[in-house]
C-alpha positions in Angstrom: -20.5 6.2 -83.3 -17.3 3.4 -83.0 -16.0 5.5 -80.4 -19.3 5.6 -78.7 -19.6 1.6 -79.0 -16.3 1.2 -77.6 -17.1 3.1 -74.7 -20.2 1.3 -74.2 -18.1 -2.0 -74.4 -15.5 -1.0 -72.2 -18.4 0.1 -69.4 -19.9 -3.3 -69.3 -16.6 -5.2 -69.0 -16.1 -3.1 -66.2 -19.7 -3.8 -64.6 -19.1 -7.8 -65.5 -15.6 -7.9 -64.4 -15.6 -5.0 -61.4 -18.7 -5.5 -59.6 -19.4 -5.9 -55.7 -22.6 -6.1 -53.7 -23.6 -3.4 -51.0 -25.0 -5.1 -47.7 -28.4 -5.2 -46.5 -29.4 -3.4 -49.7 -27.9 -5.9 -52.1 -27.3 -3.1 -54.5 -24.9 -3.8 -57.4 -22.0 -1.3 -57.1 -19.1 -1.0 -59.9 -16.0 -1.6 -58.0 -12.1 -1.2 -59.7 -10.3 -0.7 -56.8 -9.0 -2.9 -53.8 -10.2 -1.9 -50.4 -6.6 -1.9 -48.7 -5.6 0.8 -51.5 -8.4 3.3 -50.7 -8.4 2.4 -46.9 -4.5 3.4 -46.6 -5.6 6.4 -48.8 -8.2 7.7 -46.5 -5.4 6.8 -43.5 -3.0 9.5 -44.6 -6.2 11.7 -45.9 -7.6 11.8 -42.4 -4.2 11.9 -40.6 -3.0 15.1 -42.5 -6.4 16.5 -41.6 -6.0 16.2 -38.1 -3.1 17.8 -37.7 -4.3 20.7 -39.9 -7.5 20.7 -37.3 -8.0 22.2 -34.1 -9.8 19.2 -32.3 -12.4 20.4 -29.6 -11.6 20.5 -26.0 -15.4 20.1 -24.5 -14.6 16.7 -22.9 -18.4 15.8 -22.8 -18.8 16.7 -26.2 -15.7 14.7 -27.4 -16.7 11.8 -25.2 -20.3 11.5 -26.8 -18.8 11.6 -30.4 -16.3 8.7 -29.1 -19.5 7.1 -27.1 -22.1 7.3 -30.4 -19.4 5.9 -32.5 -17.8 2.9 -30.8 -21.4 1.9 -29.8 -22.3 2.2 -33.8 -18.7 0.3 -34.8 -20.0 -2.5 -32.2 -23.3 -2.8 -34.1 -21.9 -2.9 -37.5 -19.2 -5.0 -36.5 -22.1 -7.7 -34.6 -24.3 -7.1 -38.2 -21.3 -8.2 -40.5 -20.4 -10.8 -38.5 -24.0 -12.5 -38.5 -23.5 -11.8 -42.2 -20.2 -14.1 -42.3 -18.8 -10.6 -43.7 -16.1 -9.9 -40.8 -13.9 -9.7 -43.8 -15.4 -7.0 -44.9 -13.8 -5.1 -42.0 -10.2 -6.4 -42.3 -7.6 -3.4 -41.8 -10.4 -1.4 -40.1 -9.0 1.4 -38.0 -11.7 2.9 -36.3 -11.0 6.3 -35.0 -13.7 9.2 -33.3 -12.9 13.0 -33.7 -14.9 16.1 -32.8 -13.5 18.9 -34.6 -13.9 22.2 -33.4 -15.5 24.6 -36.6 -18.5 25.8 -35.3 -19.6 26.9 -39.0 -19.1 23.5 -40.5 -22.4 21.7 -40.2 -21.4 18.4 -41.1 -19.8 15.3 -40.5 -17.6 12.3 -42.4 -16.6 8.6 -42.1 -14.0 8.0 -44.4 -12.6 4.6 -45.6 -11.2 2.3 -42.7 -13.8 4.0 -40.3 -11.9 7.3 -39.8 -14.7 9.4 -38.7 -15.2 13.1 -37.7 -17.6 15.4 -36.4 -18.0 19.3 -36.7 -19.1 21.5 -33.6 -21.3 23.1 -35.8 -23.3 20.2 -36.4 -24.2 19.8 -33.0 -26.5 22.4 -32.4 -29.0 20.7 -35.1 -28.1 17.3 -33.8 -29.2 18.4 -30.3 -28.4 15.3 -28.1 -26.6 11.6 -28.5 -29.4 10.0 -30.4 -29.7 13.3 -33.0 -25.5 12.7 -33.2 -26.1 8.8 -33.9 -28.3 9.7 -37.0 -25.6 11.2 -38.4 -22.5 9.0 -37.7 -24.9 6.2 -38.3 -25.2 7.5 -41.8 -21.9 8.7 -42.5 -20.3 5.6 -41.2 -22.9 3.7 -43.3 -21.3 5.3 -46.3 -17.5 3.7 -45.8 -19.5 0.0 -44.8 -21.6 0.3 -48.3 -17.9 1.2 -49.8 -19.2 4.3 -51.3 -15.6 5.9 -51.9 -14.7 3.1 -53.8 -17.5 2.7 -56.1 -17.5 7.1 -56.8 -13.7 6.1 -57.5 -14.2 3.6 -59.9 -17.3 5.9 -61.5 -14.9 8.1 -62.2 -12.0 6.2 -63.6 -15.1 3.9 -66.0 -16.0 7.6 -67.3 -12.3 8.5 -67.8 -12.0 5.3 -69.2 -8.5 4.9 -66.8 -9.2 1.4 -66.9 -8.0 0.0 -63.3 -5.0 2.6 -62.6 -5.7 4.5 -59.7 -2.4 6.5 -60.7 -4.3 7.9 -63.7 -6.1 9.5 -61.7 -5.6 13.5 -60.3 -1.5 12.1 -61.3 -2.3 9.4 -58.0 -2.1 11.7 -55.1 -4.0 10.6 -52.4 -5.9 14.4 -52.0 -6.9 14.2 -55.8 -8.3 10.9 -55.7 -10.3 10.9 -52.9 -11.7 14.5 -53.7 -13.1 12.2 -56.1 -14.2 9.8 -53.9 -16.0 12.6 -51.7 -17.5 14.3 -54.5 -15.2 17.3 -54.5 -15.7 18.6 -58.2 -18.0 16.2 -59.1 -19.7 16.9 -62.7 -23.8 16.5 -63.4 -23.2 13.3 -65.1 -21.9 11.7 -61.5 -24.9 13.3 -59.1 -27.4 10.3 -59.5 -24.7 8.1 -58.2 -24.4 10.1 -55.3 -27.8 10.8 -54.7 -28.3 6.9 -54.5 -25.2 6.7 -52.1 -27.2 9.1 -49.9 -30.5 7.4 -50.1 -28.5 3.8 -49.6 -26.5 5.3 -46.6 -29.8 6.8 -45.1 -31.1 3.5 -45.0 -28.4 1.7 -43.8 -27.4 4.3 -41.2 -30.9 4.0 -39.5 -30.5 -0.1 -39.5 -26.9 0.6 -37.7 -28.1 3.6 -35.3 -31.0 0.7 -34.0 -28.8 -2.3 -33.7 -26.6 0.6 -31.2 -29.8 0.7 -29.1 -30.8 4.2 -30.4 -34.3 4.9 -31.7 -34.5 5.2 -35.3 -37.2 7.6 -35.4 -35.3 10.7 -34.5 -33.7 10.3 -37.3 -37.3 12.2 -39.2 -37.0 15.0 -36.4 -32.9 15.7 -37.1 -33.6 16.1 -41.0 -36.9 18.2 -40.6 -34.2 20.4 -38.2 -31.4 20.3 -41.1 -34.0 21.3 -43.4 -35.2 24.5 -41.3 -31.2 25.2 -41.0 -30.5 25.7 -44.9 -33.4 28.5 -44.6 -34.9 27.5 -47.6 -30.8 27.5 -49.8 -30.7 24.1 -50.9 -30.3 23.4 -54.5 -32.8 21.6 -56.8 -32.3 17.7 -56.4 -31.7 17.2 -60.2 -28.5 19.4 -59.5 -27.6 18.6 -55.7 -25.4 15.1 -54.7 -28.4 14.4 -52.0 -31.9 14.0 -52.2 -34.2 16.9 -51.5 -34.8 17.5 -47.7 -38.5 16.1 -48.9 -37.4 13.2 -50.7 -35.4 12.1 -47.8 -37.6 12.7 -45.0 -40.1 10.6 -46.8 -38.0 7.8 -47.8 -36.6 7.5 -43.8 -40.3 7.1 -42.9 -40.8 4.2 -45.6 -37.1 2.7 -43.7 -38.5 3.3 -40.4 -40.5 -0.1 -40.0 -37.2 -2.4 -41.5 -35.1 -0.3 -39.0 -37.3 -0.9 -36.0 -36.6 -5.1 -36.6 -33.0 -3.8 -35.5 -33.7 -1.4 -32.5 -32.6 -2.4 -29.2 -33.2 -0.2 -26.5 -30.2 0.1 -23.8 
């Protein structure tokens, strides 16, 4: 039981002494580690992936991904700044990539706003505003710091105290497996399914302020949905929220979004 106590201790130092707020959401988020150190992290992560990837060579294709992001960047970049939170954004180094892996449906916006795209997600995203759902999302998860705070999850349940080195032995591909949920136990899902639900939100607020309409947003999941043909895993053992869960919870966002939207 002392052992149990002194873990409990230790956890709420960490949640008094480490905390940060996520914006727009004002969600408490347990945070150990400093932004510059993850940022340069995801840097070399994203660099070495790049050169392991073949990037795709549909010019219209790579131009929308380019087009959908810098117009999203723009948007959060125009948000935080109403927000007095251009800080937030210091050492950014935005950067659009379509990767060619037309069996990957999926997408990621690491740290820094290193972002990515896979061909196979395009088929389900069908056209720029389908796309913007998804990098509005994904790049939602590195403004709402998500890496850091699954990070710090993991080093509070490790008890690692504030040593990123502790970590995987401090290589950068350990630690942010852990940051992108790579290996993640049971005891960590809930976390990420509200760092789903949180970037959902968020990612519809960012796709409007971009000028695209947040509504199709319903339409791309209902589409994701139909393409897991019925293979998704129960949402008490799955890092997102049930295709249900999510479509329902974009509807109730819809309204708040729609304050944003600014049609170009």
């Amino acid at each position: 039981m002392s052992m149990f106590r002194n873990a409990l201790l230790t956890l709420a130092v960490l949640l008094m002494v480490g905390c940060t707020t996520v914006p727009i959401t004002g969600r408490r988020q347990l945070s150990l580690v400093g932004d510059q150190e993850v940022m340069q992290m995801s840097f070399q992560a994203y660099n070495d992936l790049m050169k392991q990837s073949k990037l795709s060579t549909n010019a219209s294709q790579t131009a929308m991904v380019k087009r959908v992001g810098q117009r999203i960047q723009g948007a959060v970049e125009s948000f935080m700044r109403q927000q007095g939170a251009s800080a937030q954004l210091e050492g950014y180094q935005w950067e659009f990539n379509l990767i060619q892996d037309d069996k990957q449906q999926n997408a990621f916006a690491m740290a820094g706003g290193k972002t990515a795209v896979y061909t196979g997600l395009l088929p389900i995203t069908r056209d720029e505003t389908g796309l913007a759902v998804v990098m509005g999302h994904e790049i939602a998860h590195a403004i709402a710091k998500h890496s850091n705070e699954r990070i710090s999850q993991q080093m509070a349940a490790q008890g690692l105290g504030t040593s990123l080195g502790a970590l995987g032995g401090g290589t950068s591909s350990q630690i942010l497996n852990t940051a992108y949920g790579i290996g993640a136990g049971v005891g960590l899902m809930k976390f990420g399914r509200t760092q789903e639900s949180e970037a959902d939100r968020l990612g519809l607020i960012f796709m409007a302020m971009a000028g695209y309409n947040p509504e199709a947003a319903v339409s791309f999941w209902e589409r994701m949905a139909a393409s897991s043909n019925g293979q998704s895993p129960p949402e008490f053992l799955s890092t997102h929220p049930s295709n249900e869960t999510r479509i329902a919870d974009i509807q109730k966002n819809l309204p708040e979004a729609k304050k944003y939207y600014k049609r170009r």
